[in-house]
C-alpha positions in Angstrom: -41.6 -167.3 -23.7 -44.4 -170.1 -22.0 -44.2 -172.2 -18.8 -43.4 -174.9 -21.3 -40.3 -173.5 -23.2 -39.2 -172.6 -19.2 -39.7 -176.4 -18.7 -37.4 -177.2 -21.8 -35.0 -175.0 -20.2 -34.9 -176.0 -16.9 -34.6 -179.5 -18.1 -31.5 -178.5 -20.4 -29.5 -177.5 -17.1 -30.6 -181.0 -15.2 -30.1 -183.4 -17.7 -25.9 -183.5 -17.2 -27.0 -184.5 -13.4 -29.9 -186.6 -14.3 -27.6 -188.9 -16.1 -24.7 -188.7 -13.4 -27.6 -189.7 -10.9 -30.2 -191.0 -12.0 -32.4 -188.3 -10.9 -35.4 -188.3 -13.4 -37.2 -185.0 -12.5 -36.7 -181.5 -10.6 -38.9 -179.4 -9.9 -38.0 -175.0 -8.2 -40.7 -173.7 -6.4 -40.7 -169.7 -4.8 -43.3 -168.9 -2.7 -44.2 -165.4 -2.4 -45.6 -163.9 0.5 -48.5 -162.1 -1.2 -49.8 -165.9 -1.9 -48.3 -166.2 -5.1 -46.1 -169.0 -6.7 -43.0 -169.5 -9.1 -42.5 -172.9 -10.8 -40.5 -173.9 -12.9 -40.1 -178.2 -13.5 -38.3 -180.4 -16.0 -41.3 -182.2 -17.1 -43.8 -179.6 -18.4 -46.6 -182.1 -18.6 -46.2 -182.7 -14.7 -46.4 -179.6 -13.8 -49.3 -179.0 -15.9 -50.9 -181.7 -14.7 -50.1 -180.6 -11.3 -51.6 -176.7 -11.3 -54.0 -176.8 -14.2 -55.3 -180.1 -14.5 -55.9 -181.9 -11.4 -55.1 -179.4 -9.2 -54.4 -181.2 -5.7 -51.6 -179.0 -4.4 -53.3 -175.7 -6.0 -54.2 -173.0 -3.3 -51.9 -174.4 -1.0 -49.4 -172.9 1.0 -46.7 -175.0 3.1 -43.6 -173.7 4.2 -44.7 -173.3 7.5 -44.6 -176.6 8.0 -40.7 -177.1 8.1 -39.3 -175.6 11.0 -35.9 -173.5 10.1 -33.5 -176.3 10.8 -35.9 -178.5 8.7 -34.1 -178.5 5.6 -34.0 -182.0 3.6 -37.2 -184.1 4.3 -38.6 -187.1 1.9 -42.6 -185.8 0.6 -43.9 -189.0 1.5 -42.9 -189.0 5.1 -43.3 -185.2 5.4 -47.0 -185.4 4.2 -48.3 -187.1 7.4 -47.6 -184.6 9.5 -49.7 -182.1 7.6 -53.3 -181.5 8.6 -56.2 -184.1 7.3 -57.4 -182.1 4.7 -54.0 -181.0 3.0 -52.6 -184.6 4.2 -55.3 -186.0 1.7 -54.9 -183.8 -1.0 -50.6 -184.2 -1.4 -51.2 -188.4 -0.9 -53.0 -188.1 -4.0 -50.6 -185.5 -5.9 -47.4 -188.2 -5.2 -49.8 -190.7 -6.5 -50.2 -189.1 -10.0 -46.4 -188.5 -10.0 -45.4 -191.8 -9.3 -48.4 -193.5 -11.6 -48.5 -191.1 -14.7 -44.9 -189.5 -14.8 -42.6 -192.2 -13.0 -41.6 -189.2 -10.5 -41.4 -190.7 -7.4 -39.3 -190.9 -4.1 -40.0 -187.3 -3.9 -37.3 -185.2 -1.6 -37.9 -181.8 -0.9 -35.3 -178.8 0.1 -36.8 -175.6 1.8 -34.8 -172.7 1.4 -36.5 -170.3 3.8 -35.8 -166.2 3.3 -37.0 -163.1 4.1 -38.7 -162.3 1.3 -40.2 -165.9 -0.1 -39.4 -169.5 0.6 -38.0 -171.7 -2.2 -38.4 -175.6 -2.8 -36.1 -177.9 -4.3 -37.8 -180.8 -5.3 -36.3 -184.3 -6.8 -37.7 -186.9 -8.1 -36.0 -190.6 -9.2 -38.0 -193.4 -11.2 -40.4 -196.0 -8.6 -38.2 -198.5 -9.6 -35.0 -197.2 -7.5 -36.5 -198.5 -3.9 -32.4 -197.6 -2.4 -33.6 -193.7 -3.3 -33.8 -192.8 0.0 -30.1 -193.9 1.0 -28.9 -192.6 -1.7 -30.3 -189.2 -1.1 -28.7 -189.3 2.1 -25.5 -190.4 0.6 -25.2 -187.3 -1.8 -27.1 -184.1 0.1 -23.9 -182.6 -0.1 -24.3 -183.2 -4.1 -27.6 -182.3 -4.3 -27.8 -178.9 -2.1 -24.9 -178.0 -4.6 -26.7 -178.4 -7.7 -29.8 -176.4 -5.6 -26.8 -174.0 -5.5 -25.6 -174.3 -9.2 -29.6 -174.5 -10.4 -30.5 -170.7 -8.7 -27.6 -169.6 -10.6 -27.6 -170.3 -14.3 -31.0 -170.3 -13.7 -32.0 -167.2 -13.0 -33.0 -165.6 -16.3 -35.2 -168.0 -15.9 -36.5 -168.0 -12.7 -36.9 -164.0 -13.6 -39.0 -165.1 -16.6 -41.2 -167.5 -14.3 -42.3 -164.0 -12.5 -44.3 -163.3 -15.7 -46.4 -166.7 -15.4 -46.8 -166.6 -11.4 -49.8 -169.6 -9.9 -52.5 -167.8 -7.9 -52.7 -169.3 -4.7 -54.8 -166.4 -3.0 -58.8 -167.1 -3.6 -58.2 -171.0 -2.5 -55.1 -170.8 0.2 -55.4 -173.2 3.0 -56.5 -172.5 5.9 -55.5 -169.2 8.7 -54.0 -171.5 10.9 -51.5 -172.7 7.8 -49.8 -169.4 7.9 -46.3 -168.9 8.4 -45.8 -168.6 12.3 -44.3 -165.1 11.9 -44.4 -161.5 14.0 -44.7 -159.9 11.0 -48.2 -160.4 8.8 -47.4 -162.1 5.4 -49.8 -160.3 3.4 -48.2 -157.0 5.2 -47.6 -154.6 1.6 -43.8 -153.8 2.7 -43.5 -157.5 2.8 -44.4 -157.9 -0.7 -42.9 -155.2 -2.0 -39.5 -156.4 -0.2 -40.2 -159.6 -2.6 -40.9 -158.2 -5.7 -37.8 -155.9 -5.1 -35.6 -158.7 -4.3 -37.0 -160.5 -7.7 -36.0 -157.3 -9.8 -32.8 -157.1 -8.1 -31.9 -160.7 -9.5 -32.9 -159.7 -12.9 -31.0 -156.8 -12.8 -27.8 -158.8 -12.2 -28.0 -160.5 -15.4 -26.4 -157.8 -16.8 -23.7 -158.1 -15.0 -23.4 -162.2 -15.8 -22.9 -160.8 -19.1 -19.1 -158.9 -17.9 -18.0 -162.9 -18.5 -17.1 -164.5 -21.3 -18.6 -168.1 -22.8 -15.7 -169.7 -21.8 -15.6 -167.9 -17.9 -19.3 -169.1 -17.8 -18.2 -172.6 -18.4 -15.6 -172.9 -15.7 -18.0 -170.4 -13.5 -20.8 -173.2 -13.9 -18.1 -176.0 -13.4 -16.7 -174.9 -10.1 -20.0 -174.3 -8.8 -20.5 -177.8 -9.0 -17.3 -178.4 -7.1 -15.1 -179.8 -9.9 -11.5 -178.5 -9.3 -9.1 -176.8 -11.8 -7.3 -179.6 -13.1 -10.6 -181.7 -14.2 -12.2 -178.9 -15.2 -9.2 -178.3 -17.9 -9.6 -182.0 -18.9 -13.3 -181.5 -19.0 -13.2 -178.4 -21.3 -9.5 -179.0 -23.4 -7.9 -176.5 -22.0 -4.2 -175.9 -20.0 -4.7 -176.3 -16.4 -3.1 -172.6 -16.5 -5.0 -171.4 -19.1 -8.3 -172.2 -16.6 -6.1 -170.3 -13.9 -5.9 -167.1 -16.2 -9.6 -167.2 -16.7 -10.4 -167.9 -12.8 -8.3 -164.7 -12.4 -9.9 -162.3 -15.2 -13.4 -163.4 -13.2 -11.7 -162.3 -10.0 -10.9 -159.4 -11.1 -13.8 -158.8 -13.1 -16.4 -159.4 -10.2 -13.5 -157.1 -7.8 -12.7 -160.4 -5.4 -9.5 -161.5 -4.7 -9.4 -165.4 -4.0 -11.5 -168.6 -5.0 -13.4 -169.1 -2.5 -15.0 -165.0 -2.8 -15.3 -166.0 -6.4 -17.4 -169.0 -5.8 -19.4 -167.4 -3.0 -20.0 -164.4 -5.3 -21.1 -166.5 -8.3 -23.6 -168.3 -6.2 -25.3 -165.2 -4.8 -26.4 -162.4 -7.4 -23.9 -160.0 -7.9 
């Protein structure tokens, strides 16, 4: 496994919503507390370009700069309001996006939890100048693909723990840490993180109590689609997709949909 074959993953799960949405990149971000990073992108070479190449966002650390409420903000805008010195450096970063990759109109999600922060970044082609209207049109859409993303993702995202981005020896500045009471370098605090990273990777063995065809309905609902399209969508009875929504109840012990969903969106 390299960063590049996790690229070529991640961009197998997008590419059903890239061409629904015209979405041409996404990029997961998870932010360890120690000051350490997991990426994983769609575009391999951007992301390359981005941490070993040029380098303009490496060493940083910004989640501190979206308050908890803060959840959706466009990069461009949001950039402004950092200081000079980082404000400079993340100009330049959209720059090379939009110039070399056609990644542009950047909007960000922060996820912010105890253990690490995550980023949900998209991207759509400089030519779609109605990007941010239609951003604002389809969060809904787009927090639920965040949603469905974390999910069948997160072998992945497990995997990305084994090629984790240094931040520490070039971090921005002491005043850019997170405004918390507790120290974010504390050791309990990053051994909370790591814990909370094994704990995912332990519950891939239990994604594996569901069948091919449960994990195709399971990644269908997540998404919102409701029984009677998802059994035109796969071939199947509209009861037949009942009878497999039932064996995942009772597989993963909950008792209606809605416990089913919110179970298959957290780790089990």
């Amino acid at each position: 496994m390299t960063m590049a074959s996790l690229s070529s993953d991640t961009l197998e799960i997008c590419r059903p919503f890239f061409i629904e949405t015209g979405i041409n990149a996404f990029s997961y971000s998870r932010f360890y507390a120690d000051g350490t990073r997991a990426e994983l992108w769609s575009d391999f070479q951007a992301l390359e370009h981005t941490f070993f190449t040029a380098r303009y966002v490496a060493g940083t650390y910004t989640p501190q700069y979206y308050g908890t409420s803060e959840r959706h903000s466009l990069m461009r805008e949001k950039v402004e309001a950092y200081p000079s010195e980082l404000r400079d450096r993340f100009r330049q970063q959209l720059i090379d996006q939009r110039e070399i990759f056609n990644h542009d109109h950047c909007l960000v999600t922060v996820n912010h939890n105890a253990d690490f922060a995550e980023y949900f970044c998209f991207y759509m082609p400089r030519s779609m100048p109605g990007a941010a209207s239609f951003y604002l049109n389809n969060i809904d859409r787009l927090d639920a693909f965040s949603q469905y993303y974390v999910n069948v993702g997160k072998k992945l995202i497990c995997q990305a723990n084994d090629f984790l981005i240094d931040n520490r020896a070039t971090r921005n500045a002491p005043d850019a840490r997170a405004p918390t009471t507790t120290d974010v370098t504390s050791p309990g605090l990053m051994r909370n993180g790591r814990e909370s990273m094994r704990q995912q990777c332990r519950s891939e063995g239990e994604w594996a109590l569901l069948t091919t065809r449960e994990r195709e309905i399971a990644r269908l609902l997540l998404r919102g689609v409701v029984m009677r399209e998802i059994a035109m969508s796969l071939g199947i009875s509209p009861r037949t997709v009942e009878r497999h929504v039932d064996n995942m109840k009772t597989k993963l012990n909950c008792y209606r949909k809605s416990d089913l969903i919110s179970k298959l969106y957290l780790p089990f």
